[in-house]
N, C-alpha and C positions, 0 to 999 in steps of 0.2 A: 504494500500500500504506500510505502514514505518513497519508495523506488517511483513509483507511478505518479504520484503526486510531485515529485522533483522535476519528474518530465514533463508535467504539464508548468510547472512553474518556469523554468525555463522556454518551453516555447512561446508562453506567453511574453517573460524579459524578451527574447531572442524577436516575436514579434513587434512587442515596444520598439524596439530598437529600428527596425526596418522600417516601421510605418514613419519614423520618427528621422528617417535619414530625407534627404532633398530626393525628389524625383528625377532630377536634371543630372542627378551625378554622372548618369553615363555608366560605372563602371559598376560592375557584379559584386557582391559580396559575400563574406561567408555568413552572414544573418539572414541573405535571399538564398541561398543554399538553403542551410539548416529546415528553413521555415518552407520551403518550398519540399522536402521531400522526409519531412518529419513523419507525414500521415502515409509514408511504406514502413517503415520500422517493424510494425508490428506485424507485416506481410514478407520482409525479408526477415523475420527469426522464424518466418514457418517452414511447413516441408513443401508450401508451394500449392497444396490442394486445393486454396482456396482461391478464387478471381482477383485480380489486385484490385485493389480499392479504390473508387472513383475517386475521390481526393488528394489520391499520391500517381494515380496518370495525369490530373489538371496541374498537379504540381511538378512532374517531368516534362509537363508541357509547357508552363510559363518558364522554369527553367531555361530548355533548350531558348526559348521565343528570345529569353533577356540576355542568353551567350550568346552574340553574335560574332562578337570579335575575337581575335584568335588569343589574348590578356584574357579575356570575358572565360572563356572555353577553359586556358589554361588556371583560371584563379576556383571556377567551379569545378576543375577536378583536385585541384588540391585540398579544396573546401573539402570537397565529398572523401578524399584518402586519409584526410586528420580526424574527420567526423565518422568515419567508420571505425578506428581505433579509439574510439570510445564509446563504444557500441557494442556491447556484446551479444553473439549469438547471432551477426550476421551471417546469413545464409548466401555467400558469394557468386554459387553457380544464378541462385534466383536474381542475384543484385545485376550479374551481365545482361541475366535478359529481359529486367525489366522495361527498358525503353523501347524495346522490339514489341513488348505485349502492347504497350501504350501507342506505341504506333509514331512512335521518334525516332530518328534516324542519330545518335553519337559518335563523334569520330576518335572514340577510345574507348576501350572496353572497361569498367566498372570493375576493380580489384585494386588490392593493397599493393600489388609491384608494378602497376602503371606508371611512365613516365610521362607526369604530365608536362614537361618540357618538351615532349615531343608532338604533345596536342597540336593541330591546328587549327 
């Protein structure tokens, strides 16, 4: 319960924080990460059985929408490599092919030995 309740309290800060940045900035962040694919968590600690959840394909989809640029791409994969190391119980085979269920196209595959230096 104080696990699950942490996590809402932080997406909620993690939300503040993003509603709470300039629109205009242009550049991706790891608080438009976080908050954009918080609502799969609970679909990648599973065995995959279940349909992902309309609200973590909207959020792999405003995602991709707001990396356009090749910074944008490279800061959302590192976002997503540090944010998964503290994540326990991600399910990696599910985590690659979430964007493919969602119907996005990523030019790097979803895992901890991704070099997102080599993103473009």
């Amino acid at each position: 319960m104080a696990t699950s309740m942490s996590l809402k309290l932080a997406c909620v800060v993690v939300l503040c924080l993003v509603m709470g940045a300039p629109l205009a900035q242009g550049a991706i962040t790891c608080g438009q990460v976080t908050t954009s694919l918080a609502p799969c968590i609970s679909y990648l600690r599973s065995n995959g059985a279940s349909p992902v959840p309309g609200p973590c394909c909207n959020g792999i989809k405003a995602l991709n929408s707001a990396a356009q640029t090749t910074p944008d791409r490279q800061t959302a994969c590192n976002c997503i490599k540090a944010a998964s190391t503290t994540i326990s119980g991600i399910n990696y085979a599910l985590a690659s092919g979430l964007p493919g269920k969602c119907g996005v196209s990523i030019p790097y595959q979803i895992s901890p030995s991704t070099d997102c230096k080599s993103v473009k």
